[in-house]
N, CA, C and O atoms as a GROMACS GRO file, in nm:
protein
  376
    1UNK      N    1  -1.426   1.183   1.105
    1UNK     CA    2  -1.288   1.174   1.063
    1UNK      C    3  -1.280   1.104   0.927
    1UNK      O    4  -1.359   1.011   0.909
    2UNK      N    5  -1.207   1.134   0.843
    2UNK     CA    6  -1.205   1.103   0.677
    2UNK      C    7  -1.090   0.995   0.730
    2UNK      O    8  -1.000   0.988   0.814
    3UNK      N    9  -1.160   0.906   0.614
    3UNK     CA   10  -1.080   0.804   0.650
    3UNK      C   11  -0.997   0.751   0.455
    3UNK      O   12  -0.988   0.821   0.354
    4UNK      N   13  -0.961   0.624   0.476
    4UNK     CA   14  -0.855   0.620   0.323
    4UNK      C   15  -0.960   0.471   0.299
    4UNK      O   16  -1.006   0.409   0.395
    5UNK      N   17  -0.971   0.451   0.229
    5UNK     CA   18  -1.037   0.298   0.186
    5UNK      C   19  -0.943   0.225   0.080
    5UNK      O   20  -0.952   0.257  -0.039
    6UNK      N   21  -0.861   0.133   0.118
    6UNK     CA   22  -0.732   0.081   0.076
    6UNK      C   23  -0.796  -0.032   0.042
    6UNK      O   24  -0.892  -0.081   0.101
    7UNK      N   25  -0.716  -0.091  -0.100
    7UNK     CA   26  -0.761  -0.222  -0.122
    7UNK      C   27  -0.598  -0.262  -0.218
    7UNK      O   28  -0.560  -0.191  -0.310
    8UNK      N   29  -0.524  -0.383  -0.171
    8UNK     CA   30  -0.410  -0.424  -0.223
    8UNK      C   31  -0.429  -0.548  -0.263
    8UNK      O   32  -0.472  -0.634  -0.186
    9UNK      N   33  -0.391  -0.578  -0.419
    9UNK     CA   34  -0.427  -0.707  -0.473
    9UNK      C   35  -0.301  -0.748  -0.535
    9UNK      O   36  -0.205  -0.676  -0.511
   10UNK      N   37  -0.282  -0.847  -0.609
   10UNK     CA   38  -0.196  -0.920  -0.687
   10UNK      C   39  -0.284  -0.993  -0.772
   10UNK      O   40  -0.406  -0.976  -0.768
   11UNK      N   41  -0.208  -1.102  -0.878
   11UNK     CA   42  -0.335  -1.102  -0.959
   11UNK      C   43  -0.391  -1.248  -0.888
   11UNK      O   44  -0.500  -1.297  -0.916
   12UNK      N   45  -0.278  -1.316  -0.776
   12UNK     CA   46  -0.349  -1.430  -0.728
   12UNK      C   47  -0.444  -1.412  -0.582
   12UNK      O   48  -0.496  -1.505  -0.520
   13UNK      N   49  -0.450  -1.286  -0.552
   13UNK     CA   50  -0.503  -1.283  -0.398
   13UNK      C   51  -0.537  -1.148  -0.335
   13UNK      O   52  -0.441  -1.076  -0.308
   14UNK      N   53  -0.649  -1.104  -0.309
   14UNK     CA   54  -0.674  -0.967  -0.246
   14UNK      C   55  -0.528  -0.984  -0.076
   14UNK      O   56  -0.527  -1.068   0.014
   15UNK      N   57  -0.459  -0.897  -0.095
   15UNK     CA   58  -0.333  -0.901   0.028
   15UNK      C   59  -0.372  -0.814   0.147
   15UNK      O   60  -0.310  -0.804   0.253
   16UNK      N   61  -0.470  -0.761   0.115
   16UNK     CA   62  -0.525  -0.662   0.212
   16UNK      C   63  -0.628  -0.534   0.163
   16UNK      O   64  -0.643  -0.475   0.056
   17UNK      N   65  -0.701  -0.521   0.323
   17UNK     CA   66  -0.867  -0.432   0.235
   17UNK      C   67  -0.910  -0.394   0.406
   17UNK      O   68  -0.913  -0.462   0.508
   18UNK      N   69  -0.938  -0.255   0.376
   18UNK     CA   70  -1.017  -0.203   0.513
   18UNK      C   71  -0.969  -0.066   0.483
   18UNK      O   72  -0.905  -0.032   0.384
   19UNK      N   73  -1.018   0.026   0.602
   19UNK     CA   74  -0.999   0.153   0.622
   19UNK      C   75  -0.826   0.240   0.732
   19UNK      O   76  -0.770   0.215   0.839
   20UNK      N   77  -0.811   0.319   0.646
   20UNK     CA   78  -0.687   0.298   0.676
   20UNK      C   79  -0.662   0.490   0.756
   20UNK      O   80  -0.750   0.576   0.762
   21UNK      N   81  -0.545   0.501   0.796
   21UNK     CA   82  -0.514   0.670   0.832
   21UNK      C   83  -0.417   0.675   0.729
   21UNK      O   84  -0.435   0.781   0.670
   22UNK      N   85  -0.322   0.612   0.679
   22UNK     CA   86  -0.207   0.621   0.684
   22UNK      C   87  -0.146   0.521   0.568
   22UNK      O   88  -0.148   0.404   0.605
   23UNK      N   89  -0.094   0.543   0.436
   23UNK     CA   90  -0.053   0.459   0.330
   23UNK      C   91   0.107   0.526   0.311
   23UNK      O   92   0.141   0.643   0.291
   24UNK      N   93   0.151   0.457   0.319
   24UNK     CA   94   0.331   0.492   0.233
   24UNK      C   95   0.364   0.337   0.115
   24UNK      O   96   0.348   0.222   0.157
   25UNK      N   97   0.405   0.365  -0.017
   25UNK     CA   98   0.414   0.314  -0.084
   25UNK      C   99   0.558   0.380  -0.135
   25UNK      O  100   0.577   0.500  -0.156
   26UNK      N  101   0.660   0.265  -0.151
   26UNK     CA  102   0.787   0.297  -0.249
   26UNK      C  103   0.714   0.301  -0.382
   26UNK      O  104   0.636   0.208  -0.405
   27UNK      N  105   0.734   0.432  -0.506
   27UNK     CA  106   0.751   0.444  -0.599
   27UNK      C  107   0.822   0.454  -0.687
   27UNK      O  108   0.908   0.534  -0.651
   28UNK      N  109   0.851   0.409  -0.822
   28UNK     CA  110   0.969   0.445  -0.926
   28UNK      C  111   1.047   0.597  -0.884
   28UNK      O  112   1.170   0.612  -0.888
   29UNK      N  113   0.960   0.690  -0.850
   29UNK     CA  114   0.963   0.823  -0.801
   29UNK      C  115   1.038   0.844  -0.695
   29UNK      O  116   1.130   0.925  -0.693
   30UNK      N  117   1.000   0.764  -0.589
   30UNK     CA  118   1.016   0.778  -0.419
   30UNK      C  119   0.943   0.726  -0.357
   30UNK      O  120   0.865   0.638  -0.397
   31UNK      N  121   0.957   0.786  -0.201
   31UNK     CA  122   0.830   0.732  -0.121
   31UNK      C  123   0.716   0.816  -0.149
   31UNK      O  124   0.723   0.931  -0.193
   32UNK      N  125   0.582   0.735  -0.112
   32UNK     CA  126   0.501   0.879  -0.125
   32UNK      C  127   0.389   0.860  -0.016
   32UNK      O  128   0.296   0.780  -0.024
   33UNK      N  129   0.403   0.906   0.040
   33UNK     CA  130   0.284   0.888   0.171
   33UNK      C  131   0.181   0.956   0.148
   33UNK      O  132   0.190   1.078   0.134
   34UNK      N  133   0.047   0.883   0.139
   34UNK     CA  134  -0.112   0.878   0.130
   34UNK      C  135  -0.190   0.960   0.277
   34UNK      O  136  -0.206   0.894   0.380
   35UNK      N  137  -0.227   1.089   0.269
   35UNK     CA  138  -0.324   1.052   0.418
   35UNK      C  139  -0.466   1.099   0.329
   35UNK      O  140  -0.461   1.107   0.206
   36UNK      N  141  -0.578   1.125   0.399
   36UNK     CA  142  -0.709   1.129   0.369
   36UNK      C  143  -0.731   1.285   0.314
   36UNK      O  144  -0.701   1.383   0.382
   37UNK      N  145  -0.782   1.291   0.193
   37UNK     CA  146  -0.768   1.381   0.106
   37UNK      C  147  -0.661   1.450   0.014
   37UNK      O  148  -0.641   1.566  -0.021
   38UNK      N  149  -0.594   1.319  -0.010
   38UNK     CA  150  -0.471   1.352  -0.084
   38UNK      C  151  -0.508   1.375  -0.227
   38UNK      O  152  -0.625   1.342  -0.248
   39UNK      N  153  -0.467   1.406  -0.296
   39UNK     CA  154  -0.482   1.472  -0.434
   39UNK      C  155  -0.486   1.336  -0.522
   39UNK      O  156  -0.412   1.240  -0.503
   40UNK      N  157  -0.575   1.345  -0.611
   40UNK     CA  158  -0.559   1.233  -0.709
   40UNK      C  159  -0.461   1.200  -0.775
   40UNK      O  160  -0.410   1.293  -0.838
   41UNK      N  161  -0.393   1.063  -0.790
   41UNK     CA  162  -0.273   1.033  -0.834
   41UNK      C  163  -0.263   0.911  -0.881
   41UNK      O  164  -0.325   0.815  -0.833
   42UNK      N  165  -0.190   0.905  -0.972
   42UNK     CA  166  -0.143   0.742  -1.020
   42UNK      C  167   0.024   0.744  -1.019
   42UNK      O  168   0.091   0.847  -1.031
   43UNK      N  169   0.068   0.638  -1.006
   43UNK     CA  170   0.201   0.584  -0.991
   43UNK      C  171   0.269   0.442  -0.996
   43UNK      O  172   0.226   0.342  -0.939
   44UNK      N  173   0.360   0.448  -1.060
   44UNK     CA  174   0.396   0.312  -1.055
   44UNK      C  175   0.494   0.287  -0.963
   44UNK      O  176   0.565   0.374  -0.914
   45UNK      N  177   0.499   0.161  -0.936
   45UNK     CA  178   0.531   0.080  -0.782
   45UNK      C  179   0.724   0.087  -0.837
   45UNK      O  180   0.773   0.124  -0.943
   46UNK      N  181   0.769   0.050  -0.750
   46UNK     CA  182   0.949   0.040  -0.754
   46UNK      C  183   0.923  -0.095  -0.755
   46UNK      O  184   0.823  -0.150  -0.710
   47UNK      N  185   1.057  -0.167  -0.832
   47UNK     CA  186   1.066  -0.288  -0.895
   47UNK      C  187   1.074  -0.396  -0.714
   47UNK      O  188   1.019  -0.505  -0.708
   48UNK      N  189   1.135  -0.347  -0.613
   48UNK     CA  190   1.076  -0.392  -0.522
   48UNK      C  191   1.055  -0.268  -0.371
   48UNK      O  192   1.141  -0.182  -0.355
   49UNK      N  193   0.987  -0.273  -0.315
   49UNK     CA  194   0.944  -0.143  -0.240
   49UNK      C  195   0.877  -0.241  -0.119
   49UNK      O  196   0.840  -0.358  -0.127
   50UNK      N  197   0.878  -0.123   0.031
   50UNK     CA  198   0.812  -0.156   0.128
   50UNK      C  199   0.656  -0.096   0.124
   50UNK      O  200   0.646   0.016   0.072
   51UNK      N  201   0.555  -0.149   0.163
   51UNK     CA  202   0.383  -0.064   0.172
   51UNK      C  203   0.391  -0.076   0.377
   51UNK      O  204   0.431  -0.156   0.462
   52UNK      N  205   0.343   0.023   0.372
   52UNK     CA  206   0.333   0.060   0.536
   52UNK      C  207   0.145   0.103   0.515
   52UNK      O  208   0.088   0.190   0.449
   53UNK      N  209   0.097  -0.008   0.608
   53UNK     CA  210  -0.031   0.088   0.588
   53UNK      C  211  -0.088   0.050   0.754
   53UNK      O  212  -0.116  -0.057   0.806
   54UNK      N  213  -0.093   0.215   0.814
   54UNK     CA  214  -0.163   0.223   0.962
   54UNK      C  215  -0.335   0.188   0.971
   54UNK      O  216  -0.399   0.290   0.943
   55UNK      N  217  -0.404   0.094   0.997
   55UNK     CA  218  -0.546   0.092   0.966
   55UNK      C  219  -0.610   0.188   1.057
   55UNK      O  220  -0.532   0.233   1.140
   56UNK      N  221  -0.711   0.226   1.063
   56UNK     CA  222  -0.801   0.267   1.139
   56UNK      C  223  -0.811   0.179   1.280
   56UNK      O  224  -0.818   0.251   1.380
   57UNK      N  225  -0.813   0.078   1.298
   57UNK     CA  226  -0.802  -0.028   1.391
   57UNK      C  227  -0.718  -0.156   1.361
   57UNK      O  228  -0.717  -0.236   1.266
   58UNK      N  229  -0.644  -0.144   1.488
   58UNK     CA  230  -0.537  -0.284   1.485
   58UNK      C  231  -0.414  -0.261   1.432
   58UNK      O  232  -0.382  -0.149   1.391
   59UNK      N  233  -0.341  -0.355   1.429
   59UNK     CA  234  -0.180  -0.304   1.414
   59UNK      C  235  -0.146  -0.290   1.245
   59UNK      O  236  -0.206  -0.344   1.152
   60UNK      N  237  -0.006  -0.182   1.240
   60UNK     CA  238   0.019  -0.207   1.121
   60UNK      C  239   0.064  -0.294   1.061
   60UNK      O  240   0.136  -0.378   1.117
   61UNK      N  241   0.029  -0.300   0.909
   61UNK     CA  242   0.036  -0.391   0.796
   61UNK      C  243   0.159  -0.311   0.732
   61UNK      O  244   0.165  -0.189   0.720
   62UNK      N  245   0.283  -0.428   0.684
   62UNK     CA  246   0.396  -0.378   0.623
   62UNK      C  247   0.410  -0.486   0.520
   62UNK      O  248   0.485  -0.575   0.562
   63UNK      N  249   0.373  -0.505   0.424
   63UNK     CA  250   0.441  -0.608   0.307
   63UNK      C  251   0.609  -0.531   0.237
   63UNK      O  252   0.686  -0.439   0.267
   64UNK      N  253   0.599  -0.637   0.129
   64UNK     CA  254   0.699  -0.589   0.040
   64UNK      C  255   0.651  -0.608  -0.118
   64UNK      O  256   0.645  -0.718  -0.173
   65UNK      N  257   0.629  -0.524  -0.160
   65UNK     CA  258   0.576  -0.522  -0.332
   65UNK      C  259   0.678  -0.561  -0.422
   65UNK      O  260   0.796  -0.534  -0.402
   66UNK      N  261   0.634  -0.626  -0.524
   66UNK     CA  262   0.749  -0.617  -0.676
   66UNK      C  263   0.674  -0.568  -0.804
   66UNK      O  264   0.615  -0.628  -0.894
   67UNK      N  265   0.695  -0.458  -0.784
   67UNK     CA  266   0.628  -0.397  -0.930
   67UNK      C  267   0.463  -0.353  -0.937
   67UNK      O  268   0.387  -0.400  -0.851
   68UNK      N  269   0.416  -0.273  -1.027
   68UNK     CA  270   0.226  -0.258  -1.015
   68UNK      C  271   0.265  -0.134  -1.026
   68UNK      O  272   0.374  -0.091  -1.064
   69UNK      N  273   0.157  -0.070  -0.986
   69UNK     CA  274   0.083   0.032  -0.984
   69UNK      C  275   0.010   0.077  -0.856
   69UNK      O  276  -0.021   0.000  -0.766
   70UNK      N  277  -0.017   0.220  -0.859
   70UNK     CA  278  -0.104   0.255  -0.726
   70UNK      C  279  -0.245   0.398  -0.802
   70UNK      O  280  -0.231   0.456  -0.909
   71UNK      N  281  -0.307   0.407  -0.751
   71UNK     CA  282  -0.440   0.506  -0.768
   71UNK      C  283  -0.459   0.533  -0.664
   71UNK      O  284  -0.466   0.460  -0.565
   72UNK      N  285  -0.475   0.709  -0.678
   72UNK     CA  286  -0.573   0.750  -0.534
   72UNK      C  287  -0.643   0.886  -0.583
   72UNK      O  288  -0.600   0.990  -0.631
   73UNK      N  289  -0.822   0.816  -0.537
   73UNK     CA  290  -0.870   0.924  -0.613
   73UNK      C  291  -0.975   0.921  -0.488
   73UNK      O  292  -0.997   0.819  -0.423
   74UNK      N  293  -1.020   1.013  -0.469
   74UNK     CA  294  -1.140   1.023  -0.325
   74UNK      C  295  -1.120   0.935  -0.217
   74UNK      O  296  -1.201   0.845  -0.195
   75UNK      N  297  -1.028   0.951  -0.152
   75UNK     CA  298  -1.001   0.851  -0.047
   75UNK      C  299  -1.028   0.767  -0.028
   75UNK      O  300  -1.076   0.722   0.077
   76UNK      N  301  -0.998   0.699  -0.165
   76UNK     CA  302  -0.994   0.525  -0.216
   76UNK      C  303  -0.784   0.509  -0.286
   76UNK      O  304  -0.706   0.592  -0.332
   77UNK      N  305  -0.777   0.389  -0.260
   77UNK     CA  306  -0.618   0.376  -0.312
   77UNK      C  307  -0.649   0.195  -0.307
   77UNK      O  308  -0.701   0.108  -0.237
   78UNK      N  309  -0.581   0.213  -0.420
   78UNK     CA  310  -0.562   0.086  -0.490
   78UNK      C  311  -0.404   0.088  -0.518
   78UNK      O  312  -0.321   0.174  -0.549
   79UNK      N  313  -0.406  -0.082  -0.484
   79UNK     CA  314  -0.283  -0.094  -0.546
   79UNK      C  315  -0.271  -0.280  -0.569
   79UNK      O  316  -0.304  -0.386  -0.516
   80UNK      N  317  -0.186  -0.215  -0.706
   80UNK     CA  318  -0.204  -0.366  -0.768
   80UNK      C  319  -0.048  -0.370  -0.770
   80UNK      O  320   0.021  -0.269  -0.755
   81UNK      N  321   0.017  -0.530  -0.797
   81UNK     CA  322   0.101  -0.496  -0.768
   81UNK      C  323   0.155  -0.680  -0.825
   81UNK      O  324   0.082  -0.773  -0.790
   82UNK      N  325   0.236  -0.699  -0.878
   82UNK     CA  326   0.314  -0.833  -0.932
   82UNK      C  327   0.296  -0.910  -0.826
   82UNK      O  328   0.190  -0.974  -0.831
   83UNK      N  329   0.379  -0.930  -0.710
   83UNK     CA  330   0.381  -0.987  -0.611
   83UNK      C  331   0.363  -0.899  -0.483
   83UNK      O  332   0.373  -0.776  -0.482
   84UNK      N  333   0.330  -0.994  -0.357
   84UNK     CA  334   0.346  -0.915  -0.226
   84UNK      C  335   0.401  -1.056  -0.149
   84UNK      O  336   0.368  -1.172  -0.175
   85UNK      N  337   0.501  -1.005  -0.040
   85UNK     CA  338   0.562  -1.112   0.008
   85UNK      C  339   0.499  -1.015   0.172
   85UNK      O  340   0.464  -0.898   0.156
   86UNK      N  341   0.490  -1.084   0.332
   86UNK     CA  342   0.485  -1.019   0.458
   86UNK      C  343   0.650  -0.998   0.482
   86UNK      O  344   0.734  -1.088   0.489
   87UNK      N  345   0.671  -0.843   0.492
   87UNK     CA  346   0.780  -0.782   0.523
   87UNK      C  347   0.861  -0.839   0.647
   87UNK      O  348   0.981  -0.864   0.654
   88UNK      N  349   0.714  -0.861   0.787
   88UNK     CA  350   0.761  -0.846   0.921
   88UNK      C  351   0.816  -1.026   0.915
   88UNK      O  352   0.899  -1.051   1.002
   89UNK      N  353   0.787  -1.121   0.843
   89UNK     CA  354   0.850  -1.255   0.833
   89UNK      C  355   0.941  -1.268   0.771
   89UNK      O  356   0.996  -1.376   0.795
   90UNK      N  357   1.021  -1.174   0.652
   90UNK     CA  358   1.120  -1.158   0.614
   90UNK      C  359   1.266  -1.098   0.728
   90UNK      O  360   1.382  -1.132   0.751
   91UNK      N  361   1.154  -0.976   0.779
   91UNK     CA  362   1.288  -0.962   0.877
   91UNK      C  363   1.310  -1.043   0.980
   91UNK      O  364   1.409  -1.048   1.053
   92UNK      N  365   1.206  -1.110   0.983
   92UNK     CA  366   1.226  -1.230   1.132
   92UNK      C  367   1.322  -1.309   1.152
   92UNK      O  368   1.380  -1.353   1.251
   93UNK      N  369   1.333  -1.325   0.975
   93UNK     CA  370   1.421  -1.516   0.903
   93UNK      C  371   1.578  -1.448   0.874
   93UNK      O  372   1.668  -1.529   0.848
   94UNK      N  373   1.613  -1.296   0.878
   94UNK     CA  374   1.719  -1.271   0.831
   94UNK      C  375   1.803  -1.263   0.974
   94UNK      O  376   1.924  -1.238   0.974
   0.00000   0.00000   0.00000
């Protein structure tokens, strides 16, 4: 099974890294959902956006981005990105 090899950084902290099924990233564009063998792409991030990423094992990972960039080229995806705040502790506190 082809898998996605995700790696999400900021410039103070790798935010997350492993093998993934499943990437959705808000873009300036839209949403754009990642699965394994998606076409090579670059994009820039929405000034603030949700990342949904299903791993291969264990539960999903949901931050919230402000700004960056994303790459996906051979079922590798990067994404860099100004800040990342945890989504699921934001909605906890509201």
């Amino acid at each position: 099974m082809a898998v996605l090899n995700v790696e999400v950084v900021t410039r103070e902290t790798v935010v997350w890294r492993g093998e993934a099924k499943y990437v959705r990233a808000r873009t300036a564009d839209g949403q754009l959902g990642i699965l394994p063998g998606h076409v090579a792409t670059m994009a820039l991030l929405a000034e603030d956006g949700e990342l949904v990423i299903d791993p291969v094992d264990g539960q999903r990972h949901t931050s919230r981005l402000q700004e960056g960039f994303l790459t996906v080229a051979q079922n590798r995806v990067v994404i860099a990105a100004k800040s990342s705040s945890d989504a699921e502790k934001e909605r906890s506190a509201a």
